[in-house]
ZADO-1210 file (C-alpha; in nm, 4 decimals, padded with zeros to 6 digits):
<atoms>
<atom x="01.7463" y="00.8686" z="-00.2323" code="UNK" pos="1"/>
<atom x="01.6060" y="00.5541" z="-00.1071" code="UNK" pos="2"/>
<atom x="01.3297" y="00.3977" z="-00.3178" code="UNK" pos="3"/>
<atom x="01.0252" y="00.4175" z="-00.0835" code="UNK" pos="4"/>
<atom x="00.7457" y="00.2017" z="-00.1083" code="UNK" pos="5"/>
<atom x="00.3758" y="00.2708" z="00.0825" code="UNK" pos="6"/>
<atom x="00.1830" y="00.1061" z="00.2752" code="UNK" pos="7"/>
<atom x="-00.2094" y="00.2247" z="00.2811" code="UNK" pos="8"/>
<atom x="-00.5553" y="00.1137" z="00.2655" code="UNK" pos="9"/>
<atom x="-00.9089" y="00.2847" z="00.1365" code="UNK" pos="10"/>
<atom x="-01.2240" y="00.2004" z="00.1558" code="UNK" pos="11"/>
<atom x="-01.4494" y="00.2296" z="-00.1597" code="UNK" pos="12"/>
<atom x="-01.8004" y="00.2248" z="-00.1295" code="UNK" pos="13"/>
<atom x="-01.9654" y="00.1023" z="-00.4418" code="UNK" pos="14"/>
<atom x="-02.2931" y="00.0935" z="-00.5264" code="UNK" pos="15"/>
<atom x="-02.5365" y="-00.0600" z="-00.2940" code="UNK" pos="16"/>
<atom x="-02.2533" y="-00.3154" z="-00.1150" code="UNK" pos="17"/>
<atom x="-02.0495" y="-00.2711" z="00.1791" code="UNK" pos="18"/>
<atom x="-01.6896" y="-00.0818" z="00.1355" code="UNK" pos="19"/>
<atom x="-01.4120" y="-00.2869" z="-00.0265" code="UNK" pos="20"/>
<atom x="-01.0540" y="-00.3061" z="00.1816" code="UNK" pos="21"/>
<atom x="-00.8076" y="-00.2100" z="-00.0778" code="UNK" pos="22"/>
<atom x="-00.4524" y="-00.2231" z="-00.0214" code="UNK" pos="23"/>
<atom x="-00.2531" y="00.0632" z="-00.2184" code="UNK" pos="24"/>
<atom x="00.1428" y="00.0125" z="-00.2477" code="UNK" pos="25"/>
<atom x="00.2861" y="00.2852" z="-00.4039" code="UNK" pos="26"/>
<atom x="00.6557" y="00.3282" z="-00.5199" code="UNK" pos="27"/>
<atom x="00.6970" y="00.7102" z="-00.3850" code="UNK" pos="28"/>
<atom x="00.9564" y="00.7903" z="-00.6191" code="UNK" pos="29"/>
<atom x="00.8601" y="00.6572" z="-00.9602" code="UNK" pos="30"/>
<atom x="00.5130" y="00.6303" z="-00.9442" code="UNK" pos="31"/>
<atom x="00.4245" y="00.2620" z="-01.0012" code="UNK" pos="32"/>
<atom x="00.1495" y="00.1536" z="-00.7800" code="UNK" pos="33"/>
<atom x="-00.0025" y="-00.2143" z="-00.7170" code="UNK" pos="34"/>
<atom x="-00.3603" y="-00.2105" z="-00.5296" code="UNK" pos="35"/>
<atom x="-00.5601" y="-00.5556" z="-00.4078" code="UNK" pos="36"/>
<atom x="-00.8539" y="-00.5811" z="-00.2510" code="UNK" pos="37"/>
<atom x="-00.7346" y="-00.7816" z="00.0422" code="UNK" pos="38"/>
<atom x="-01.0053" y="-00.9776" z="00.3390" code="UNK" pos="39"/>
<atom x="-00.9245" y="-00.7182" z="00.6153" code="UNK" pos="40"/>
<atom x="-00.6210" y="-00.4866" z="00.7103" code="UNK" pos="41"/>
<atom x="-00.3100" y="-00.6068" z="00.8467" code="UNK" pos="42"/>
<atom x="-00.0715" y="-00.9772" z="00.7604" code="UNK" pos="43"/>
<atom x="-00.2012" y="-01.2271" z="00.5489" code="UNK" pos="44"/>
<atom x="00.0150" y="-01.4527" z="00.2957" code="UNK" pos="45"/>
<atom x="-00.1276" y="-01.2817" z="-00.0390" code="UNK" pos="46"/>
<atom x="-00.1009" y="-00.9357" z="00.0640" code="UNK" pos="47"/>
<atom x="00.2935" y="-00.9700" z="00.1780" code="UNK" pos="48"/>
<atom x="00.3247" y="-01.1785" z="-00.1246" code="UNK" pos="49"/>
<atom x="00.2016" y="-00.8963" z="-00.3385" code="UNK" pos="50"/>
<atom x="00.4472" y="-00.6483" z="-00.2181" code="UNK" pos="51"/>
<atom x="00.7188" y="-00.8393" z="-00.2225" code="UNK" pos="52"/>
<atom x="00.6638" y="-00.9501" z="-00.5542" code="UNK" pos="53"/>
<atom x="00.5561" y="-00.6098" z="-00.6626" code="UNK" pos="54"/>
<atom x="00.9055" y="-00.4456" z="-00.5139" code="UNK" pos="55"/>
<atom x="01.0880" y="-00.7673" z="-00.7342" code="UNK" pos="56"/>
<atom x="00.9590" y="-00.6559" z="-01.0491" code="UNK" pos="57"/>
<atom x="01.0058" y="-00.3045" z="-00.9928" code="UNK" pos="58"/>
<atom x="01.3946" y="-00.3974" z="-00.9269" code="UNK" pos="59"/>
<atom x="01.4184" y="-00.2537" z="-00.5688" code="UNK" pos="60"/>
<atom x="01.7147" y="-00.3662" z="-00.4068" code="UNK" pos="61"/>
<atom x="01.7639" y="-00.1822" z="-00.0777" code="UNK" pos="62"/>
<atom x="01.4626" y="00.0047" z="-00.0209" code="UNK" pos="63"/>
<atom x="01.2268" y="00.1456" z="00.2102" code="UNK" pos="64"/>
<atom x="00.8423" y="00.1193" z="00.3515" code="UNK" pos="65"/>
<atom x="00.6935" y="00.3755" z="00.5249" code="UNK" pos="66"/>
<atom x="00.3249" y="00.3460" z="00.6454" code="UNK" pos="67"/>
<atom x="00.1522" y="00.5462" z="00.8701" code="UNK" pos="68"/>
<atom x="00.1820" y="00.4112" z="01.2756" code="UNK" pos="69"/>
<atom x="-00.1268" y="00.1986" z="01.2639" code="UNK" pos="70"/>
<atom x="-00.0653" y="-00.1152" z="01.4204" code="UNK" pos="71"/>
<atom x="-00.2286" y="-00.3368" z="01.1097" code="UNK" pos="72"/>
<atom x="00.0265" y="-00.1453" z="00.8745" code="UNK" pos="73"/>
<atom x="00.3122" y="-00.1849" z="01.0687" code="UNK" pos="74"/>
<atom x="00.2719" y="-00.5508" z="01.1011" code="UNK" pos="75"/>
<atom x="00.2630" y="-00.5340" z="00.7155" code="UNK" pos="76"/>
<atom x="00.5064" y="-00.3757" z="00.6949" code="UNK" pos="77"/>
<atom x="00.7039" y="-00.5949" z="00.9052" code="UNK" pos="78"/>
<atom x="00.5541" y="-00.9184" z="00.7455" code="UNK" pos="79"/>
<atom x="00.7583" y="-00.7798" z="00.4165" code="UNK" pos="80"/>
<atom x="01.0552" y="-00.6957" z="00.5331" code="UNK" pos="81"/>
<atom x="01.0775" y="-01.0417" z="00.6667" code="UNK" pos="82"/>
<atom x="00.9233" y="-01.2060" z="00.3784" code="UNK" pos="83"/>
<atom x="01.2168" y="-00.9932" z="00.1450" code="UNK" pos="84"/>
<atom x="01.5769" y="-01.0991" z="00.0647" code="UNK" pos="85"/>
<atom x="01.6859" y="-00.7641" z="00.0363" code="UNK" pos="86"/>
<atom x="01.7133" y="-00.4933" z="00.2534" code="UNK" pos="87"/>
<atom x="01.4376" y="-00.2649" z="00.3655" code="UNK" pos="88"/>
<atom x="01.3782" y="-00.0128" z="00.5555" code="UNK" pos="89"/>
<atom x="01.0705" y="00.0333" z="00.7807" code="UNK" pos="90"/>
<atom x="00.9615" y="00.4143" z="00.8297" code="UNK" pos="91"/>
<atom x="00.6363" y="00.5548" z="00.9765" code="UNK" pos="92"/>
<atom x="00.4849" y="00.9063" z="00.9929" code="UNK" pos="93"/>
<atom x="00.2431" y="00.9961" z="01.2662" code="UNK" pos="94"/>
<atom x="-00.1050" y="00.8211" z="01.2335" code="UNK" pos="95"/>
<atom x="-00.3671" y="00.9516" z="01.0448" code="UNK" pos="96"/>
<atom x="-00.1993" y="01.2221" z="00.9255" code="UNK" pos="97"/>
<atom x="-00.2082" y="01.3453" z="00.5714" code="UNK" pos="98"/>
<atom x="00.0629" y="01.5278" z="00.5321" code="UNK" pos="99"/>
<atom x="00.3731" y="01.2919" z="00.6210" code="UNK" pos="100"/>
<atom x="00.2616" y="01.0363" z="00.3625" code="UNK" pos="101"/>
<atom x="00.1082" y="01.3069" z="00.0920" code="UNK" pos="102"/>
<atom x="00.2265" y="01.1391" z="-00.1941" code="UNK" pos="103"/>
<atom x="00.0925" y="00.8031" z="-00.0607" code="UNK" pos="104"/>
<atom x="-00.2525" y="00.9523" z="-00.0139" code="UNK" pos="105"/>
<atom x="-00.2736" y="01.1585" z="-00.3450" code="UNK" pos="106"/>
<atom x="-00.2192" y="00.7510" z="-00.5166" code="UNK" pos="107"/>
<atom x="-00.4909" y="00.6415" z="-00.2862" code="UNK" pos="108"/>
<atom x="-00.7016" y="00.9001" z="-00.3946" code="UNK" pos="109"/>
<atom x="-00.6447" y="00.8078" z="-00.7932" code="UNK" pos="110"/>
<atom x="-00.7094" y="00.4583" z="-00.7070" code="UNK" pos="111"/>
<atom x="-01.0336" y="00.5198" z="-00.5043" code="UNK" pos="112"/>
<atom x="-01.1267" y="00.6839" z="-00.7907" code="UNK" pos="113"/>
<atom x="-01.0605" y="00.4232" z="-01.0876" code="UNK" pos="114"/>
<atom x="-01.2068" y="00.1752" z="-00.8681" code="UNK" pos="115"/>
<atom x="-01.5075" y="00.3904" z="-00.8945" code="UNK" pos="116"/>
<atom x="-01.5485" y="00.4511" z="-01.1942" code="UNK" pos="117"/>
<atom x="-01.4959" y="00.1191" z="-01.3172" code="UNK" pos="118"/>
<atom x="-01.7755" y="-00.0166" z="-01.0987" code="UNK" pos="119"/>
<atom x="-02.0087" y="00.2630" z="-01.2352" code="UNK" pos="120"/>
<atom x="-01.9050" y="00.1754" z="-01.5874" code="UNK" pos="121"/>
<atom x="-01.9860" y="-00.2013" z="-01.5485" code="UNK" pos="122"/>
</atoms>
C-alpha cells in the first residue's frame, strides 16, 4: 500500500475572534498528523515546507497525497510534489465530500477539537 498523506483545512472558531485556517496533513496509514495554522488556503513557502519536511521525518519515500478537488488544495498539493525529491503521487476524491477522504476528516475532526480545548483551557 502506498503511504498516503492528506491534504485538508478547518476552520476553528475560538472564542470571540475570527476562525483560524488550519492546515491538517495526515499520514492515512499510520496515523501521524502535522497541523499549522497557515495565512489563507492554498501555496505559500511555509506550508509546502511543512509537508515536505513532515513526509522527511516520517521516512516516506514514494508516497502519495490525496486532497479533495478544491483548486487551493490541489495547488498544494502540487507545490509539494514539486518541492519533494522523492516520488509522490497526487490523488483527489470528489469535492466536498466526506466519504472519499473519511479518514482525513475523522483527523480534522480530533484536531478541531484539541485546538479547542486548548484555547478554552488557556
Amino acid at each position: 500500500t502506498l503511504p498516503t498523506v492528506g491534504l485538508d483545512y478547518c476552520f476553528p472558531a475560538l472564542k470571540n475572534h475570527d476562525p483560524l485556517t488550519v492546515l491538517v496533513t495526515p499520514e492515512i496509514y499510520s496515523g501521524a498528523v502535522e497541523a499549522i495554522l497557515v495565512d489563507a488556503k492554498g501555496v505559500a513557502d511555509f506550508p509546502v515546507k511543512v509537508v515536505v519536511q513532515a513526509m522527511e521525518a516520517w521516512r516516506l519515500q514514494r508516497a502519495g497525497i490525496f486532497s479533495d478537488q478544491e483548486p487551493a488544495a490541489q495547488a498544494l498539493a502540487s507545490a509539494v510534489k514539486a518541492a519533494r525529491r522523492a516520488e509522490t503521487v497526487i490523488t483527489s476524491g470528489p469535492r466536498k465530500d466526506s466519504a472519499s477522504k473519511g479518514r482525513i476528516e475523522n483527523m480534522v475532526g480530533i484536531v478541531e477539537g484539541l485546538l479547542r480545548t486548548v484555547v478554552l483551557s488557556v
